[in-house]
N, C-alpha and C positions, 0 to 999 in steps of 0.2 A: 414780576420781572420775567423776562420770556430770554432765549439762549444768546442774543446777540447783543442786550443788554448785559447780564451776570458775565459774558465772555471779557467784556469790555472791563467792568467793573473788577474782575478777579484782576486783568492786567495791568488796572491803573494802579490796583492797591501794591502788586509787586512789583512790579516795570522792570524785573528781571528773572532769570532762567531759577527756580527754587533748587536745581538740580548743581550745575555748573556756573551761573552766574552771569550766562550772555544777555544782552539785549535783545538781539537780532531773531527772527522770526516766532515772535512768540507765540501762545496759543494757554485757551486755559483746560484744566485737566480736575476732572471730579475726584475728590479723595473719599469719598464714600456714595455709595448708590445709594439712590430713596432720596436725599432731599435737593432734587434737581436744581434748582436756581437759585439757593442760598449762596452767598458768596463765599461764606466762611466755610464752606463746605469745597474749597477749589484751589490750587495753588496753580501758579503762571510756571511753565514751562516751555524750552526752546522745543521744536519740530524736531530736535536730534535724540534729545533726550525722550523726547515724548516715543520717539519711534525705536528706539533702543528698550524702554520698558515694554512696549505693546509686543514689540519683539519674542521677547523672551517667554508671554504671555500664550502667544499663537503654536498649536502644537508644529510637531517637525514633520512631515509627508513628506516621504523619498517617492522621487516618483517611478511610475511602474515602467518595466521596460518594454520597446517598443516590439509587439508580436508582427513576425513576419508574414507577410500575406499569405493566406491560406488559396489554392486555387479547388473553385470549388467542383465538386463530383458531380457530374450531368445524371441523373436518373436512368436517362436511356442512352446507350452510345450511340455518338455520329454515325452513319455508315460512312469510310470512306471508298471514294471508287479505287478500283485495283489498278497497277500499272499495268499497261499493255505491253508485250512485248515488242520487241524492236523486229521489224521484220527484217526477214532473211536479204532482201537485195541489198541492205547496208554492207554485209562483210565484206570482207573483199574474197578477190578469186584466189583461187588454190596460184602454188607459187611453179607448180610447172608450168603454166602458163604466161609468166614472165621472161622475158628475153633478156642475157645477161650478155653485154657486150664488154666485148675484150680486147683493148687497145695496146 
C-alpha cells in the first residue's frame, strides 16, 4: 500500500475528525513512526486539529531584531577638494561711499 492509498483507507475507516468530530477537511495522521502504511497505525484528523498538534510540536523562534545599517569605513579617505574663497569684488563698498538723500 503506497501513501495515497493508506491515506484514503485511514479516512474511509473513520470518516470523521478522531480529535473534534468534524467531517470537513480531513487528512490522515501517523500515530506511531516505523510502520508507514499500515492502517492501523493512523487515525483521520481535521487540517485544524492536525495543525494545532504540529503546532505545539514546532519549537518557538522569536525573531531577531532588525540591525541598522552599518555605513561602511573606506580604507583610504576621499580627498575632498577645498572651498575656494569667494573673491573680494563680491563685497560690497565701504559705506562712505553711499549717497544718503534727505527729503
Amino acid at each position: 500500500m503506497y501513501a495515497g492509498e493508506w491515506s484514503k483507507a485511514v479516512i474511509a475507516r473513520d470518516q470523521k475528525c478522531m480529535q473534534c468530530g468534524s467531517t470537513e477537511r480531513l487528512t490522515a495522521r501517523h500515530l506511531v513512526a516505523g510502520y508507514r502504511y499500515d492502517p492501523d497505525n493512523g487515525e483521520a484528523v481535521c487540517m485544524r486539529c492536525r495543525w494545532k498538534s504540529e503546532a505545539s510540536k514546532r519549537p518557538k523562534i522569536k525573531p531577531e531584531p532588525i540591525a541598522k545599517p552599518v555605513k561602511p569605513k573606506l580604507a583610504v579617505p576621499i580627498a575632498r577638494p577645498e572651498k575656494a574663497e569667494e573673491p573680494a569684488s563680491k563685497s560690497l563698498p565701504p559705506r562712505s561711499l553711499f549717497k544718503q538723500r534727505i527729503a
